[in-house]
N, C-alpha and C positions, 0 to 999 in steps of 0.2 A: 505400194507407194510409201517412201518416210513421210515422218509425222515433220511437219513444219518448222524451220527453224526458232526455235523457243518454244517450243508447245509441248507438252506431254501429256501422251494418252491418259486417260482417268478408266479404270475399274469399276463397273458396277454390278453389285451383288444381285443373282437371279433369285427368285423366291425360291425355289424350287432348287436351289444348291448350283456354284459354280460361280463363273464371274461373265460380263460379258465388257469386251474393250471394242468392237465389230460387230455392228449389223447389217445381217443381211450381207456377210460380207462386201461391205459397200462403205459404212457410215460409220469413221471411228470416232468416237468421244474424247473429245480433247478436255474442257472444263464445265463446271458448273454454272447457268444462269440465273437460273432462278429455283423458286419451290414457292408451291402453294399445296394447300390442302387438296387440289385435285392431279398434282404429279409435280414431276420438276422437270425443269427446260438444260439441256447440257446444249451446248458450242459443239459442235463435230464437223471432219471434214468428209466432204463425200472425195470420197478415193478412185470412181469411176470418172465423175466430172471436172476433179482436183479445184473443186471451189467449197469457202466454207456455208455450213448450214447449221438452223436450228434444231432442233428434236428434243419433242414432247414426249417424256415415259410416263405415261397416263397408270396411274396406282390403283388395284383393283383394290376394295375393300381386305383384310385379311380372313374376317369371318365366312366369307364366301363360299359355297361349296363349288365342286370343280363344275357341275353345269350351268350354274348362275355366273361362274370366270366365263364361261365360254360363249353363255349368252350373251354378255355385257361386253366381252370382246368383239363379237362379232357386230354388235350394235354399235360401238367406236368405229370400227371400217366402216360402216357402210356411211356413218354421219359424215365421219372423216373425207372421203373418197366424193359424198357429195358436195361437200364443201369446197373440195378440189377443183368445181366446175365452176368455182366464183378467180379462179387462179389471175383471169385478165383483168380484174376490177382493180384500179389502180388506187383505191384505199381501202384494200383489204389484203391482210398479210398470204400472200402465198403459201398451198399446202403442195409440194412435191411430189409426198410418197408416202406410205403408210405401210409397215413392217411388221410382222408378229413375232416375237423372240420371247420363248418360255411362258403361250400363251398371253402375255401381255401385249398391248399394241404400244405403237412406237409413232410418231406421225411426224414427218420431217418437212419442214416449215421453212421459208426465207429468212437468214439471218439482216437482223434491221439493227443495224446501229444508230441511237435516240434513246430517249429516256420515254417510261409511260409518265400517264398523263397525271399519276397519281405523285408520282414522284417530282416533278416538274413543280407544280401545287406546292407540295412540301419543299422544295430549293427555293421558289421566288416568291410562295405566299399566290394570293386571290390574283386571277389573269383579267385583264381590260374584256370589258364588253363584244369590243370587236373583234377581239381574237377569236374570243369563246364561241365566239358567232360563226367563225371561221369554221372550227371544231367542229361544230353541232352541222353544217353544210357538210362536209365530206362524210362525216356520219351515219347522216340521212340517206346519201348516196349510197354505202355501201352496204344498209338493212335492204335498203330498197332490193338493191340488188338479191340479195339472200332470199327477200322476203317474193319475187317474181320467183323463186328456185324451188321455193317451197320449205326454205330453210328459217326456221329462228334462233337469232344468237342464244336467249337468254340467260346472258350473262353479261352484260352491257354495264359497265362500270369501270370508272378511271384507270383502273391496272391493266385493263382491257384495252386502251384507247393508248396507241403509240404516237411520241411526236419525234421524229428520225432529224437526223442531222444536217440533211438534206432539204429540209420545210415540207415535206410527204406528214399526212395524216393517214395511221393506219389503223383499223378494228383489227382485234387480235384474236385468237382463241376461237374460230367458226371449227377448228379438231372436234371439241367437244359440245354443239350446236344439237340441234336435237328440228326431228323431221316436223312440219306442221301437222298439229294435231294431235302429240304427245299429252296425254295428259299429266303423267307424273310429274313432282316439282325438279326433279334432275336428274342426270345420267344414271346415279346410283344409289337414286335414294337421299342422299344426306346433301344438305345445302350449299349450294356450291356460288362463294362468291359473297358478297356484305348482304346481309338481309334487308339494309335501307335500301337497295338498288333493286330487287327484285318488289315489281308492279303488285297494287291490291289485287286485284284479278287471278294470279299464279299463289298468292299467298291464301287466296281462301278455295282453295284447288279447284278453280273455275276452267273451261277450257279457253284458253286463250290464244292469242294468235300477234299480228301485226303490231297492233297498237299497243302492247305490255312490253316488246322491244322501245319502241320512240317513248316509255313512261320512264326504259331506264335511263334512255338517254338524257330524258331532262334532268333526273338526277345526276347526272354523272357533271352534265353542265351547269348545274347547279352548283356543285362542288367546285370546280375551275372557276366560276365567277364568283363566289362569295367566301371560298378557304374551307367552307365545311360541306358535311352533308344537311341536307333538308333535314333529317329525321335522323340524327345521331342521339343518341342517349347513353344511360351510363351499361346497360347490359343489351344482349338482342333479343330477349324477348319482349322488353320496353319498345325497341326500335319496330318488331314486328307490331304490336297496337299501332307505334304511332303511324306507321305507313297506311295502317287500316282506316283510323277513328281521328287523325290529328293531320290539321295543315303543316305545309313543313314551316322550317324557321323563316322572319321577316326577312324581305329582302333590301339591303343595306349599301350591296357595292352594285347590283346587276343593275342598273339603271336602266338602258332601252332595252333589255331583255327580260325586264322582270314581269312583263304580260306575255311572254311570247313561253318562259318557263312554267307560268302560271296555268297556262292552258295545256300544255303538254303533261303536267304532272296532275291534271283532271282525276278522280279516285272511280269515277265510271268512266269504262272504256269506249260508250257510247256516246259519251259528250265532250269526250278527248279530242282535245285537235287533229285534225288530220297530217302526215308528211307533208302534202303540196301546202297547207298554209302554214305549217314552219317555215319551210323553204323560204317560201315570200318573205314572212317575216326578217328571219336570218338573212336572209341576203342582203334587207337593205339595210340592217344594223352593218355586219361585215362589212357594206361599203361608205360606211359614213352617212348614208340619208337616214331620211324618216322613213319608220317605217309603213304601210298602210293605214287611210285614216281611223278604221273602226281600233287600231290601238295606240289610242289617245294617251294621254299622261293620267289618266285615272281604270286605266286598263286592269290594272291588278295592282299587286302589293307594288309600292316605288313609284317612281316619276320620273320621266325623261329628265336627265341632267342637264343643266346649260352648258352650252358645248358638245355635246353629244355627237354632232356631226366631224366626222374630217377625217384624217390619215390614224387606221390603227397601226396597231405594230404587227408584226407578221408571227406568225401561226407557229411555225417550227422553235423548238428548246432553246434556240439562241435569243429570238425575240426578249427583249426587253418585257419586263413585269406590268414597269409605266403608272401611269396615275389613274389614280381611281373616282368615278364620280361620286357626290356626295348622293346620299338615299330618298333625296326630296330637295323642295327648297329651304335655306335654312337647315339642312342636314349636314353630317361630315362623317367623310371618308370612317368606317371600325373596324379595329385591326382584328383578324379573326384569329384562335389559336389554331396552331396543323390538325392535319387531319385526325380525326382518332375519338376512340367511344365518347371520350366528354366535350369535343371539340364543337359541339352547336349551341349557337346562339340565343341572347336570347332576347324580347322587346312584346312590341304590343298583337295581340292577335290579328293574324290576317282575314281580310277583308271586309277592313271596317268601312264602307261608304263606298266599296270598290267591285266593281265587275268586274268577268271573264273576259278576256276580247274576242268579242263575234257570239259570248256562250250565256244563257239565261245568269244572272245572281245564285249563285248557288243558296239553297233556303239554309238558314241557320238556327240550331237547335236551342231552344233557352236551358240555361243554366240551372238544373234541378236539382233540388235540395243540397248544393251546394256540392264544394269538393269531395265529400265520403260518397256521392252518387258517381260521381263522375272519374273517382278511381276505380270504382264496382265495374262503369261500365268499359273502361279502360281494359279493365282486368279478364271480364269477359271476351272483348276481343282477341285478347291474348290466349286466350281458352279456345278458343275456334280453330287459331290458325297453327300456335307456337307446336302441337304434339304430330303434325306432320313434318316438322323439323327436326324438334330437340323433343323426342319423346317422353323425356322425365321432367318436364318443364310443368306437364298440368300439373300434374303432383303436387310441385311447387307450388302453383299459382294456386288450385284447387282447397288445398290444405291451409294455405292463409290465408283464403281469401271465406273456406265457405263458414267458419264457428263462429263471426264475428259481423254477416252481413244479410242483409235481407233483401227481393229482390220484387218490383211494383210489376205483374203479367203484360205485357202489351198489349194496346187493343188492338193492332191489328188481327188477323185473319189466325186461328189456331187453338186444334182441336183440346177440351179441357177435361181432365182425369175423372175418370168416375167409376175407378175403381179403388179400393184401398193399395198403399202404396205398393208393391212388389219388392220382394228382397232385394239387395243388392248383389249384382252380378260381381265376381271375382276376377282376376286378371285374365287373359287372355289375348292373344296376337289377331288383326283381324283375318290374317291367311286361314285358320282356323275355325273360320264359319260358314265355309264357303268351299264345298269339293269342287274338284277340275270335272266331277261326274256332272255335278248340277249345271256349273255353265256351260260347260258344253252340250247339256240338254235345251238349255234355252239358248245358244247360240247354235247348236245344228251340228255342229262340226268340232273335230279339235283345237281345244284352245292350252298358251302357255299360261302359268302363273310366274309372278314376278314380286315376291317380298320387299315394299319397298320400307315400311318404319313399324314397330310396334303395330301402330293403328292405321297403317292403311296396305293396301294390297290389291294387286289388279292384274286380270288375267285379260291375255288377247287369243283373239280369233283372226280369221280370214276375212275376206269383204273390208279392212280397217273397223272391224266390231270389237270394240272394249268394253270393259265392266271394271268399276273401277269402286272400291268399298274404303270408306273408314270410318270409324269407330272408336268414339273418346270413351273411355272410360273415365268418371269422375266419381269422385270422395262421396258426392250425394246427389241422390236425384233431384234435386231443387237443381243444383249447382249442373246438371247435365238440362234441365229443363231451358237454363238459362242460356247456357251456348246453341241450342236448338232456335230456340226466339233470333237470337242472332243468324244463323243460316237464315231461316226462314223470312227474315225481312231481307235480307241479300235477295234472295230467289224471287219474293215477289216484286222485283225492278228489274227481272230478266227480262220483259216485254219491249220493255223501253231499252235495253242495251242490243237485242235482236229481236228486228220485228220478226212479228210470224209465231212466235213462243207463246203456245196457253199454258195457265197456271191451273191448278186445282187445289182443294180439300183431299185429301187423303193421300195413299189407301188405309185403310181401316187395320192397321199392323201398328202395335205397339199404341202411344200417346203422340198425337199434336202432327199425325199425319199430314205432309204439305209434298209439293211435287208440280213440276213445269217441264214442259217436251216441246220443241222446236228445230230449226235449223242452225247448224254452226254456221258462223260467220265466214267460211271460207269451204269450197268442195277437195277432192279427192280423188286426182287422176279422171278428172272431169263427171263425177259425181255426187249428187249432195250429201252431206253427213248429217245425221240427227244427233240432238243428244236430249237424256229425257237421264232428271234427277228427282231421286226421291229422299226424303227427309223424316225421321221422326228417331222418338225417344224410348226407350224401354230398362227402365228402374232406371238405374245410377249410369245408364251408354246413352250418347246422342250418336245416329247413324245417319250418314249421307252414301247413296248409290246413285253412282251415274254411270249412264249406259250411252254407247254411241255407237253408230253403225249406219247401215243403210237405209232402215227401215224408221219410220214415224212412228210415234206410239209409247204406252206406259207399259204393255204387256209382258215385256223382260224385266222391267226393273220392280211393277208388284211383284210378281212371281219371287224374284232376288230376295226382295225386300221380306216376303213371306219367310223364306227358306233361311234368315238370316235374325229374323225374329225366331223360329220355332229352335235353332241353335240357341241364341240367347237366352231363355227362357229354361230350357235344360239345364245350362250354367247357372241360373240363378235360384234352382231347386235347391233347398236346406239351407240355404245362406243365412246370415243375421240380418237384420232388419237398421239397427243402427241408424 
C-alpha cells in the first residue's frame, strides 16, 4: 500500500544494525510522536487495515545482556497483551497488537487526536474544579477496570491522562502496566515516570496494589486543579522525602475538591480513601452539588467556595480554563507557575484545625530541635528510598549528611549493639549475596534472578514465590543504623495497614533485627499470598528481605536473612574501621 498523500515513511535504527520502516510487515512508520525515557510513540499506518495507528518502541536498557533483553521482552508481551483485554473500556486507550522486531517489542495502540493532560495544564494554566472532577470520574473507571483484570498502571500521572478532541478522557500507557503483585519499583528497574506521582507505599518498596494507582491519581488531579504538583521541589530526590515525610503544597484553587484530594493522597494505604467514596465525592462536585455531608468546608486543607455549585465547563481540550475559586473566605484566586521542578507552592502548613473527610485527624509530630532535626530526618527518608532509584544518590546524601550530624535512637521497638562496631563493608551489588543455589533451596524449585539497581535484586520462583533483597550501603554505620530505624517504624504499622500481619523482634542476624508476616491485600488466581519482611543492620549496610509466596511464615526469609548476613561479614573481613 502507498504511504498517504503527504506523509513520509520514517527510518528507524535497529540496535542490532539495519533500519526498520515495516513492521511485522504490517505497520509502517510515518512520523514521530513522542519520547519519553521509557521508548518513543511514532504515528504509523497499518497497511492491512489501511487505517492510522499509534506504536510504542519500548527501549530496552543498553547495558542489558541478551537474556535479561529477552526476559524483559517477554515480560512487555505478556503485560502488553493483558492489557489488551481492557480494549472495550471506553477510557482507556486501546492496545491492538503487540510485535517483536530485533528482540524489541513494539505495542500498537489507538491513534487519539487531544492533547495530555499535562500539557493542557501548561496551555491554559490550573483547570476549574469541576472539570477536574470530571477527570478524576473516568479515571477511577478505568483503574477499576484494570484493577478487576488484575492489572496495575503504576504510572498514573498527567502525561499519562489524554483529553482527545472529541471530550473522551483517556488513561494511556496500560503497554507498560505491570501484573498485580509485582514487587519491583518498574519494568526495568529505573524509575519510570515523575517521582512525585509514584505512591509512599511503592517508593519505600512495599508490596502494593489498588490503592497506590488512586494515590497517583490524586496527584495527578492535584496538578490539573492547582497548576502544580503536590510535592515538586527543586531535585528528585527532595521530591522522593517529600512524598514520604511531607504533606503536599496548600490547597489554593481546588476548593470542593480539596477534601476529596486530601483523602485520596492519605501517606497509608490503609487509611486511604477508598474508589467508591471518590466516586461519590467526584460526582457531586462534576455535577455542580454538594458534596456528601461528612465533607464539610473544614474537611481538609481549603473551603468550599461561594458559588461552588452550577454548570462547569466540559472536560475535553477545548473547554474553557474559566474562573477559579478563591482558597477560603476572604481568599483569592494564586496564580501558580507551569509545571516543572520549582513550580510548587508555597503558604501555611496543612492541617491546621482540619480533618480527613470520614478519616481520624492524622497525629502530628512536634517540631524537634528545630530545622537541623528536621532536615536530618528529611535526609534520612531520602536514605531509605532514593538508592532503589538513583543509586548514587546515598553517596550523596550519606556523605553530607553523616560528618556533620548526630542522630537521637528511637524508643520504639529495636534491638541495641553489644558488640564493638564491625569494619566497614565495601562496595558491592546486592545480586551478589545471594546464589540462584540458595533460593532455590529455600524456595524448592527453580527460580530466575532479575538485577534490578545497585542495591536491590530479586529472584522468582513458581507458585508466584519471590524473594526480593536490598541493601544500602552507607558512608557509616550510625548513618545505616538510621535508615534501619526508619524501615523499622514503617513495618511496625503493617498491622494496621493489613490485618492479620504479626510483627516481631528479630532474627537474631546482624543488629536491630525486626520482621512482620502476613497476608497481601489482594490473592492470586484465587489463592492467598503471604508476604513476610525482614529488616536489620550489619556494620555500614541496612538490609530489608521480603519474601512472598504461598506459604505463611518467617522460615524463608531467617534462612535468606542468615545466608546474606554470613556473605556480608566475609566482605567486611580486613576492612578499615573508619
Amino acid at each position: 500500500m502507498p504511504v498517504p498523500p503527504g506523509d513520509k515513511e520514517t527510518t528507524v535504527d535497529r540496535d542490532g544494525g539495519g533500519a526498520v520502516t515495516l513492521l511485522a510487515g504490517r505497520y509502517r512508520l510515518l512520523d514521530q510522536l513522542g519520547q519519553g525515557g521509557m521508548g518513543t510513540v511514532w504515528r504509523a499506518m497499518d497497511e492491512l487495515l489501511r487505517q492510522e495507528v499509534a506504536i510504542k518502541e519500548v527501549k530496552l536498557p543498553p547495558d542489558l545482556d541478551q537474556a535479561a533483553r529477552t526476559e524483559l521482552a517477554d515480560r512487555t508481551l505478556r503485560e502488553a497483551r493483558a492489557a489488551a483485554a481492557l480494549r472495550d473500556h471506553p477510557s482507556i486507550v486501546t492496545v491492538h497488537d503487540v510485535v517483536l522486531d530485533d528482540g524489541r517489542p513494539w505495542i500498537v495502540m489507538e491513534l487519539v487526536r487531544g492533547r495530555a493532560l499535562d500539557r493542557v495544564v501548561r496551555d491554559e494554566g490550573p483547570l476549574p474544579p469541576g472539570r477536574v472532577a470530571g477527570i478524576g470520574l473516568r479515571m477511577i473507571e478505568a483503574l477499576s477496570a484494570a484493577h478487576a483484570s488484575g492489572i496495575l498502571h503504576r504510572d498514573v500521572k498527567p502525561a499519562n491522562v489524554m483529553l482527545t478532541d472529541d471530550g473522551r478522557v483517556l488513561l494511556t500507557d496500560f503497554g507498560i502496566a505491570t501484573i498485580a503483585g509485582d514487587v519491583a519499583l518498574t519494568q526495568t528497574g529505573l524509575l519510570s515516570g515523575s517521582p512525585g506521582y509514584i505512591a509512599p507505599e511503592r517508593l519505600r518498596g512495599e508490596p502494593d496494589g489498588p490503592p497506590a494507582d488512586l494515590w497517583s491519581l490524586g496527584a495527578t488531579l492535584f496538578t490539573a486543579v492547582e497548576g502544580a504538583p503536590p510535592f515538586s521541589r527543586h531535585n528528585e530526590a527532595a521530591v522522593l522525602a517529600a512524598v514520604l515525610m511531607q504533606e503536599p503544597a496548600p490547597f489554593r484553587l481546588a476548593g470542593p475538591l480539596g477534601p476529596v484530594l486530601a483523602a485520596i493522597l492519605e501517606k497509608d494505604p490503609a487509611r486511604r480513601c477508598t474508589p467508591e467514596q471518590a466516586t461519590g465525592w467526584l460526582t457531586a462536585i462534576a455535577q455542580g452539588t454538594d458534596p456528601p455531608a461528612h465533607l464539610g468546608a473544614t474537611g481538609a486543607r481549603g473551603t468550599h467556595p461561594p458559588g461552588a455549585s452550577g454548570t462547569h465547563p466540559p472536560i475535553g481540550p477545548s473547554g474553557p480554563a474559566g474562573t477559579h475559586p478563591p482558597a477560603g473566605p476572604g481568599g483569592s484566586a494564586v496564580t501558580h507557575p507551569p509545571i516543572g521542578p520549582g513550580g510548587h507552592a508555597t503558604g501555611p502548613p496543612f492541617g491546621q484545625g482540619q480533618t480527613m473527610p470520614g478519616r481520624r485527624r492524622r497525629r502530628r509530630t512536634k517540631v524537634l530541635l528545630g530545622a537541623t532535626l528536621a532536615l536530618v530526618l528529611t535526609a534520612a527518608a531520602a536514605v531509605v528510598v532514593v538508592p532503589q532509584v538513583f543509586p548514587n544518590a546515598i553517596r550523596l546524601i550519606g556523605y553530607a549528611l553523616a560528618p556533620r550530624t548526630t542522630y537521637t535512637p528511637s524508643p520504639r521497638p529495636s534491638a541495641t549493639r553489644t558488640t564493638p562496631a564491625p569494619a566497614l563493608i565495601g562496595e558491592f551489588e546486592a545480586c551478589d549475596l545471594l546464589t540462584n543455589a540458595q533460593v532455590r533451596s529455600l524456595f524448592g524449585h527453580s527460580v530466575k534472578r532479575q538485577w534490578v539497581v545497585e542495591s536491590s535484586c530479586t529472584w522468582r520462583g513458581g507458585s508466584f514465590q519471590v524473594l526480593t533483597l536490598m541493601a544500602y550501603r552507607a558512608p557509616s554505620a550510625s548513618l545505616a543504623d538510621m535508615m534501619h530505624k526508619q524501615t523499622v517504624k514503617m513495618m511496625q504499622d503493617e498491622p494496621k495497614r493489613t490485618p492479620g500481619t504479626k510483627v516481631r523482634q528479630g532474627p537474631s542476624v546482624g543488629d536491630g533485627g525486626f520482621s512482620h508476616t502476613g497476608p497481601m491485600p489482594f490473592s492470586w488466581q484465587g489463592s492467598q499470598i503471604y508476604s513476610t519482611k525482614v529488616a536489620f543492620t550489619q556494620a555500614n549496610v541496612s538490609v530489608t528481605i521480603t519474601v512472598q509466596g504461598g506459604k505463611r511464615g518467617y522460615a524463608a526469609a531467617d534462612k535468606a536473612a542468615e545466608l546474606v548476613s554470613a556473605a556480608l561479614g566475609k566482605r567486611g573481613q580486613g576492612k578499615g574501621t573508619g
